[in-house]
C-alpha positions in Angstrom: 38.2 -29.4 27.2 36.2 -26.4 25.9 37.2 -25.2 21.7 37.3 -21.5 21.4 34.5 -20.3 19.1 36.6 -16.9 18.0 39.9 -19.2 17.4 39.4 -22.7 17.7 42.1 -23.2 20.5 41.7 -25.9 23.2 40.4 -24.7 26.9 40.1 -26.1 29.8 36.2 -26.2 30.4 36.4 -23.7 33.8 38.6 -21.9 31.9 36.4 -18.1 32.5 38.8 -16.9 29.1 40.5 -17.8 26.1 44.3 -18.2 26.4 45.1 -17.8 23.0 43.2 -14.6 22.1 41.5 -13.6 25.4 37.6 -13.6 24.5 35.9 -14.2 27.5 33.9 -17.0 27.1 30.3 -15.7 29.9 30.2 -12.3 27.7 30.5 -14.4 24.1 28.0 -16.7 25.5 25.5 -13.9 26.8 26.0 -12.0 23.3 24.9 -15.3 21.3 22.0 -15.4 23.6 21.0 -11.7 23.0 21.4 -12.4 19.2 19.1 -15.4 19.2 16.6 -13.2 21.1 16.7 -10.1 18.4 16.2 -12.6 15.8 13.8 -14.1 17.2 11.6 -10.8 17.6 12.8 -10.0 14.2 11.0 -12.9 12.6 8.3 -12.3 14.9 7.7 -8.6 13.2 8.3 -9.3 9.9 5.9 -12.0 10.1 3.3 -10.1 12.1 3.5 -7.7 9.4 1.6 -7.8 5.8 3.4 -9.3 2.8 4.5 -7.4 -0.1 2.3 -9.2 -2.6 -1.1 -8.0 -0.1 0.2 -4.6 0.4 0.3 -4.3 -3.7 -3.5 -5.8 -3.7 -4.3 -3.2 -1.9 -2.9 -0.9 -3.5 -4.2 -2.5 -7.2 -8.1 -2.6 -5.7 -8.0 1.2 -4.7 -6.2 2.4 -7.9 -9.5 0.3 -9.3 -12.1 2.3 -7.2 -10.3 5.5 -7.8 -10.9 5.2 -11.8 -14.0 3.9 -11.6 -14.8 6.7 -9.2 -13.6 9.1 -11.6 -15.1 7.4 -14.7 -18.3 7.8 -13.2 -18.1 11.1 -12.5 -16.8 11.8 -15.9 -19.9 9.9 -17.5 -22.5 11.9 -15.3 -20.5 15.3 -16.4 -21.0 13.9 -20.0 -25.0 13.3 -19.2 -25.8 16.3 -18.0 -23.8 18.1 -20.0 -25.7 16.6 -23.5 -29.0 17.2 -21.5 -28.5 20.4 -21.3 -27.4 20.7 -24.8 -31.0 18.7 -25.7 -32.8 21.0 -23.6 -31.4 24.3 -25.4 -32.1 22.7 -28.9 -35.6 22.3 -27.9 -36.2 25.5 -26.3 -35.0 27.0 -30.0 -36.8 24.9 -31.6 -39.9 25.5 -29.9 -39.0 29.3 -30.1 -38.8 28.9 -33.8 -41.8 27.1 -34.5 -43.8 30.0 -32.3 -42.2 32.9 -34.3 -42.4 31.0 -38.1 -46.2 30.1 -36.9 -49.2 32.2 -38.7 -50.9 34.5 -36.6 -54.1 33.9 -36.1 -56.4 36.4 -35.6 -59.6 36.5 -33.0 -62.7 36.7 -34.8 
């Protein structure tokens, strides 16, 4: 004697269908099968794939480069920009010191 899986019911065990609801036992058997098989694969992806906690590393470590990327560029805008501000103060200054100079005159 075979037990239904859908009902519980008693079968004989060549019995090809149940005779108190009618689920035919080859095509239950043959869908458990197919729904072992899609787990299966199904763990088989999801652990071929990268975790959550490594796909937020990466993200973390490029956010990183990104700002230090961009606090480098800030710091060269910075340096050249007070060079240039050095380099206009001593052009004036030099253009000051010619002008407020005494002339001298060729003997």
């Amino acid at each position: 004697m075979v037990k239904c899986p859908n009902c519980g019911i008693e079968a004989p065990a060549d019995a090809p269908d149940c005779a108190g609801c009618g689920i035919i036992f080859a095509k239950f058997l043959a869908q458990r099968e197919r729904e072992r098989k899609e787990a299966a694969e199904f763990l088989a992806r999801a652990e071929a794939r990268p975790s959550a906690a490594a796909k937020n590393r990466r993200g973390r470590v490029a956010a990183v480069v990104l700002l230090l990327i961009w606090c480098g560029g800030l710091f060269w805008y910075y340096v050249d920009a007070l060079n240039e501000l050095d380099e206009r103060v001593q052009s004036d200054l030099r253009a000051r010191s010619r002008a407020s100079a005494p002339a001298v005159s060729p003997r």
